[in-house]
N, C-alpha and C positions, 0 to 999 in steps of 0.2 A: 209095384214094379217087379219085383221076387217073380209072383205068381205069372206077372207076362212074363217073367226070362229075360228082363232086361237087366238086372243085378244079379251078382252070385252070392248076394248075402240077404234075409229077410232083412238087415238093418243097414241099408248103402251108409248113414251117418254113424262115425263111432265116439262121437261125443257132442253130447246137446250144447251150443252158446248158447248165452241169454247176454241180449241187447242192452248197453248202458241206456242209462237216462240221459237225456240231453235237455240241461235246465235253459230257462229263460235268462237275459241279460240281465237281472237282476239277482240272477244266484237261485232263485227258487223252481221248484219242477212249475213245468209251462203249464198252465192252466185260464180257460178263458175265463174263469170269475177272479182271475189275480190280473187277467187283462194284459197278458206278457207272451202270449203266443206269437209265434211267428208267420206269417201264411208265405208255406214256398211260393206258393205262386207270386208272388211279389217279388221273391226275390229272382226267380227265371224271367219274368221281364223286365227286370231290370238287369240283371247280369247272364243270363243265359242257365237250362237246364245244365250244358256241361261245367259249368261254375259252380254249381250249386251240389254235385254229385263231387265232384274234386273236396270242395269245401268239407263234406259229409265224414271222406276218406280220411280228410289231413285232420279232422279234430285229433284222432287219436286212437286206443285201442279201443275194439270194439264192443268191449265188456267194460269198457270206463262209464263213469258218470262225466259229463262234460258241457260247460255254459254254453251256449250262443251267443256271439257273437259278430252282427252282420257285418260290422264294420269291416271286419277279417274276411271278407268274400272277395275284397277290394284285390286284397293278395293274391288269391288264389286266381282272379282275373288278369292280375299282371301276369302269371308265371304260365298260365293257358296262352295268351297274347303271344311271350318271348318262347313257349317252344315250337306254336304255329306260324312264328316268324323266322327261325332258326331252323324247321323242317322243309318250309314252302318254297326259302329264300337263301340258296347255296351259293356260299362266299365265292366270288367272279375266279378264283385260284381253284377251289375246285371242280369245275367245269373244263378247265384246260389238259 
């Protein structure tokens, strides 16, 4: 990016994250031979990509280690629901 001129620094990043672990609902790192993986894709048809990206957000910081949880997607569906319901749907007061 430097060399096209689209940054004014060789290094656009000034400090490296590194991504928690996110263990399976049994407390251990997800692995298919412990058989505790989760496949997103299950969980967006059942609850929707943008459930699932919210979900991702609210565990926590991004350099945590942090379990899984699906039950807890359930939440993050109600609270998608009530602010597409509270944006879409403007109390009859303010309209007037």
């Amino acid at each position: 990016l430097f060399e096209a001129g689209l940054t004014k620094s060789k290094e656009p990043f000034q400090k490296l994250v590194h991504q928690g672990m996110i263990l399976g609902s049994d407390g251990e790192k997800m692995s298919k031979s412990r058989g505790n993986v989760v496949n997103p894709d299950d969980v967006v048809d059942e609850h929707g990509a943008d459930a699932l990206r919210m979900y991702e957000m609210f565990m926590g910081p991004l350099e945590a280690t942090k379990p899984w949880q699906t039950e807890q997607v359930a939440g993050v569906v109600r609270f998608r629901d009530k602010v597409h319901s509270v944006v879409s749907h403007p109390k009859i007061e303010e309209l007037a």
